[in-house]
Structure formats: C-alpha cells, structure tokens
C-alpha positions as CSV (number, residue, x, y, z in Angstrom):
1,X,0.0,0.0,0.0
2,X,1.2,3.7,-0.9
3,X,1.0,6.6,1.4
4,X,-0.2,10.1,0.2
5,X,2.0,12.3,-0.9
6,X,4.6,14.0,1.1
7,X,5.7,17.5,1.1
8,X,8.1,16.9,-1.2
9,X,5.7,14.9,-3.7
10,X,6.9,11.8,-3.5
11,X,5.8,8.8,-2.1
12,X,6.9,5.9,0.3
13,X,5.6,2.6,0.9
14,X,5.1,1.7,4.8
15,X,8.0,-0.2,4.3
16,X,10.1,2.3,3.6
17,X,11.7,0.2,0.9
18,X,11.0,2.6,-2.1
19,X,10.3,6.0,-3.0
20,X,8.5,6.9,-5.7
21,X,8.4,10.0,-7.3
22,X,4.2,11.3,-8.6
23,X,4.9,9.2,-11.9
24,X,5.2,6.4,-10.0
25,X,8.9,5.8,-10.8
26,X,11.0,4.2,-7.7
27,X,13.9,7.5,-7.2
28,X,15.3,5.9,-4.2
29,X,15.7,3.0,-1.5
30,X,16.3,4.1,1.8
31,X,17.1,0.9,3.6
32,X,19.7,0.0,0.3
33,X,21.3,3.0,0.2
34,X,21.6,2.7,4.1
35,X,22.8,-0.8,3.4
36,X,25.2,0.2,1.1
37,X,26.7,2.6,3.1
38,X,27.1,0.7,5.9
39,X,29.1,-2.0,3.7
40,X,31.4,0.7,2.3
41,X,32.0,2.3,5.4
42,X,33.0,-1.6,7.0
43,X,35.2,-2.4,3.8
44,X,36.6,1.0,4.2
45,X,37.3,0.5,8.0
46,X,38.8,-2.8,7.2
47,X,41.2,-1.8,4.7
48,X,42.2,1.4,6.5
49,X,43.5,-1.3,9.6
50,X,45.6,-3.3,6.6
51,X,47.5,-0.2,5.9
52,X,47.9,0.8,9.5
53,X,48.8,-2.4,10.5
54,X,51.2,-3.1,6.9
55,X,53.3,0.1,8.1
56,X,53.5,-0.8,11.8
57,X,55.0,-4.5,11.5
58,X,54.9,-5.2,7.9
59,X,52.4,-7.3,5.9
60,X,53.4,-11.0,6.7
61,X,53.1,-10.1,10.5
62,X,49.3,-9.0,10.5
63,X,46.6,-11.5,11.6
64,X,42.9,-11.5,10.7
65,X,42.4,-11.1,14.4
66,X,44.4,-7.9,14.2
67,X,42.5,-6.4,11.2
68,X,39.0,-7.2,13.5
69,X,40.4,-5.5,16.4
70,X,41.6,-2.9,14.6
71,X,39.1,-2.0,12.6
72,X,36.8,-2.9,15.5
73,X,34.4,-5.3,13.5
74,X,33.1,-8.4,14.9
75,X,34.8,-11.8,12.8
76,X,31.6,-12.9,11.3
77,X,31.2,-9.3,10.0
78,X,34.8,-9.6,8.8
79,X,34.1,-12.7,6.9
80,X,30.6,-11.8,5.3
81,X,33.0,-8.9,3.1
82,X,36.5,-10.9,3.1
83,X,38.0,-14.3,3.1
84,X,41.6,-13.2,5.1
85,X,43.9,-10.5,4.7
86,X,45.2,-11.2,1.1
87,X,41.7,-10.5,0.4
88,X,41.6,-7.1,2.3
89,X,45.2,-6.4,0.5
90,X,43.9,-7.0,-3.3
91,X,41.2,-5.1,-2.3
92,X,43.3,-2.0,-2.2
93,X,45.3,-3.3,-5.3
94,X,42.2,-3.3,-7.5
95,X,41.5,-0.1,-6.4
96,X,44.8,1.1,-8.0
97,X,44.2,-1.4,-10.8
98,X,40.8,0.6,-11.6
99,X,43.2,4.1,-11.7
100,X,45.4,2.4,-14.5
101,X,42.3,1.7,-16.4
102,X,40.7,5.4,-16.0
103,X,44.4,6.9,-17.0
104,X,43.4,9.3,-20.3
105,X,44.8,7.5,-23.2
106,X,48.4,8.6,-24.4
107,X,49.2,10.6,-27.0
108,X,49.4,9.1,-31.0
109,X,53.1,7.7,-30.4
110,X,53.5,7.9,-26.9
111,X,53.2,4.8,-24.9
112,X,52.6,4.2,-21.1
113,X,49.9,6.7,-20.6
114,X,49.4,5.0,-16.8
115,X,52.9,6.2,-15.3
116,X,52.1,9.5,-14.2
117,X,48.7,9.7,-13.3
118,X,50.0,6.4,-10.8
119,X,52.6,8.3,-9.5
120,X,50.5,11.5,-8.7
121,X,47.7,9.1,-6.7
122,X,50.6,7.5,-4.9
123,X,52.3,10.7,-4.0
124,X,48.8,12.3,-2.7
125,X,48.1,8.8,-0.9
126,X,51.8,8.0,0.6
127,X,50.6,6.0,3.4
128,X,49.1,3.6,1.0
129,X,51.8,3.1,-1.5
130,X,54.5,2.9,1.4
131,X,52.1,0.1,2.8
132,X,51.0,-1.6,-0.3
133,X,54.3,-1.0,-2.7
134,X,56.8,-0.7,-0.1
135,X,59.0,-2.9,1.3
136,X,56.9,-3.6,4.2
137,X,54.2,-4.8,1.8
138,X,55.1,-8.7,1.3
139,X,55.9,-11.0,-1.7
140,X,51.7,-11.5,-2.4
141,X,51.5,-7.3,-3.0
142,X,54.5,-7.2,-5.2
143,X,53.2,-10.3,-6.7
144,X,49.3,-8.6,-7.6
145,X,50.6,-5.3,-8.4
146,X,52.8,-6.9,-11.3
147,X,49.8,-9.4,-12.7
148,X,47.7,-6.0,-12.6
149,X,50.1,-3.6,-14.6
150,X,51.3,-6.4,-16.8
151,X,47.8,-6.2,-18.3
152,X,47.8,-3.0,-18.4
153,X,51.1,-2.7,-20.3
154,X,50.3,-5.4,-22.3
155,X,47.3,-3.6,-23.9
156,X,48.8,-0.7,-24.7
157,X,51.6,-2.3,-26.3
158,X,49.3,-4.1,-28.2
159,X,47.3,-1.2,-28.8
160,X,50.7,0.9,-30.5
161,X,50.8,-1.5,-33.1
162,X,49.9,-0.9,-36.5
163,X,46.4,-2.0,-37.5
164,X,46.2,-6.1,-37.9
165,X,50.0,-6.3,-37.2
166,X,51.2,-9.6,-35.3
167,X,52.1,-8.8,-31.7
168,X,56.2,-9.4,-31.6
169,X,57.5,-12.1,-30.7
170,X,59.3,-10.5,-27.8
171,X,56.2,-8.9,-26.5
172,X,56.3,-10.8,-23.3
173,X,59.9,-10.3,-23.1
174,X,59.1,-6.4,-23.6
175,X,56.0,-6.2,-20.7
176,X,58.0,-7.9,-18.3
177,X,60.6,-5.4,-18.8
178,X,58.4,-2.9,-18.5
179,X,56.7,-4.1,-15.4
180,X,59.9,-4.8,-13.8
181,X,61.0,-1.1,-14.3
182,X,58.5,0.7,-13.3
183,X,58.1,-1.5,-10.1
184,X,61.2,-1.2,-9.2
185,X,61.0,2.7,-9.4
186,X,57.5,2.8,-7.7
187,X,59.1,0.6,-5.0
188,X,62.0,2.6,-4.1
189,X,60.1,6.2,-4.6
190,X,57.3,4.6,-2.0
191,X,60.1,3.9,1.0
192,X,61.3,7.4,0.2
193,X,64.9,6.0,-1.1
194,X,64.5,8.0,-3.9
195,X,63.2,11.8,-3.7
196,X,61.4,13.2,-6.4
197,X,58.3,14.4,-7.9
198,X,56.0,12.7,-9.6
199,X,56.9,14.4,-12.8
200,X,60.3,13.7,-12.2
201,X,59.4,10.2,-11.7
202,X,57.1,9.8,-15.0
203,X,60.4,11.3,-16.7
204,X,62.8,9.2,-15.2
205,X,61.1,6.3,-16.1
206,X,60.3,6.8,-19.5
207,X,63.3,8.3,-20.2
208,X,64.6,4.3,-19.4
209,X,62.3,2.3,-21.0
210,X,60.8,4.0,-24.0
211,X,63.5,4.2,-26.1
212,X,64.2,0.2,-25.9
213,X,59.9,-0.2,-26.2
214,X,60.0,1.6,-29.1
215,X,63.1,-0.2,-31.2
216,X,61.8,-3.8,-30.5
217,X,57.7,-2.1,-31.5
218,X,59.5,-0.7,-34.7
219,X,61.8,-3.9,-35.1
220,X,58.5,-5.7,-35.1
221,X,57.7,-3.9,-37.7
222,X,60.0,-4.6,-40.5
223,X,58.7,-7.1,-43.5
C-alpha cells in the first residue's frame, strides 16, 4: 500500500523500501542505500587497519584477528565482506588497478599513458603506496601489483601497433621489462629512497624504458 504524498511529492511505501516519485517511478531505497553505506564504510574500516597495520610491523606479521580488532568489527562481519587479509590487500590493489584503467589515453606515439597519473595518486596517498608497494608490503603485494600492470602494459603495447599487425615475438619479453622497471621505481620512490616528484618520476622512467619499447615495436615492424 502507498502513502499520500509527502511535502516533497513523492511517495513511500510503509516499508520504507521505495520511493517513488508522482509518476510512479521508484527514485530511491532508503534501507539500500543505508545498506550500502554501511558496507562501504566496514570495507573502508577494514582496509584502512591493513594499511595501518602493513606500516606498523609489515604485511606477513598481520593477523585477521588484528584487522577485527583494529578495525573494530566483529569476525563474522569480517568474513561476510572478506575471506583473510590477502583479500583485504587486493582489495586495495584493485582499487589502483581501476586508476590504470581510468588513466586518459596517451598521445598518437606515446606509450605508457598509466605512469604519471600512478605516481600523482601515490604521492597524494603515501601511506598507502608505502604500505601496499613498499618494502613492508610482502611478496603477495608485489606479486598482484605486477599481474595487474602487466595487463595493463600489455594492452597498450598491443594497442601501439599498427592496424592487424602480429604482436612481436618478444612482447612478453618487452612487458616484463616494463613491469619490472617501473616497479622497481615505484618501489623505491614509495620507501622514500629516492626523492622526487612525480613528474620527475614519470620522466625518469620513460626516459629508461621508452627508447628500448619503441626499437623492439618498430623492429616488429619490419617485413
């Protein structure tokens, strides 16, 4: 059954489940939005303790019972958003993985469009990428954030190629290059060995690696 109309012209069920607008058309869900909330802000709580915890004793150290305590969850509310902590970690990996994705397309003939816009989130967000990239951050994170840009590489390699070229031959040769590079960089930049902007660090790297890239692409090529 359907109330009358509110103030605001809409109406509600007695529910409260939907709202619906005076054509009848649902605009909102109270208790799902509140829902939803409720699970990002526990997610969010959840990975906030990984990083806290990552940078106080280092990944391999931290317990599930430390991320509940923590983040002051009960363990059944834990598990009904995570399976352990590698789960809470690639959690915040994907979350990087969907920045490479968003990075704006490079230029006709440049390549690696995902290195700077990386390295300005990391700088704004230093706590995370000293947790996450950092040496403190464990095999399994160095492990994820290589499968992730190696994708991401991959494709635009792929993508610099003339239209129904052949990929190279050394194309996997080239992306783990590539991935091994830039790691390497973020790695060392993230523990603060190396100071620099992120500018300075887009340059640095490209400055390395594009030159090689771009022989083996044009090598490729060749009849």
């Amino acid at each position: 059954m359907i109330d009358s109309p509110g103030r605001s012209g809409q109406q509600a069920d007695r529910s409260g489940c939907a709202v619906l607008n005076k054509g009848g058309k649902v605009v909102g869900n109270p208790r799902r939005e509140s829902t939803d909330r409720r699970v990002r802000r526990t997610r969010k709580a959840v990975q906030q303790a990984l990083i806290e915890l990552v940078l106080e004793k280092g990944y391999e150290a931290v317990t599930v019972t430390d991320l509940i305590n923590r983040a002051d969850v009960g363990r059944s509310t834990f598990y009904a958003h995570f399976t352990d902590k590698q789960d809470v970690l690639f959690s915040n990996l994907d979350e990087l993985s969907g920045l490479l994705r968003l990075a704006p397309a490079a230029a006709p003939g440049t390549l690696f469009a995902f290195s700077l816009p990386m390295f300005e989130h990391l700088h704004e967000q230093r706590r995370l990428a000293r947790a996450l990239l950092g040496r403190r951050g464990g095999s399994a994170v160095l492990a994820r954030g290589e499968q992730i840009l190696a994708t991401v590489v991959r494709d635009e390699l792929l993508a610099a190629l003339p239209p129904r070229s052949a990929p190279p031959p050394s194309l996997d040769l080239l992306v783990t290059c590539v991935v091994g590079a830039f790691m390497a960089l973020l790695r060392k930049w993230a523990d603060g060995e190396i100071t620099a902007t992120p500018t300075e660090m887009d340059a640095a790297f490209r400055a390395v690696v594009t030159p090689g890239v771009e022989t083996a692409l044009a090598a490729g090529r060749r009849p």
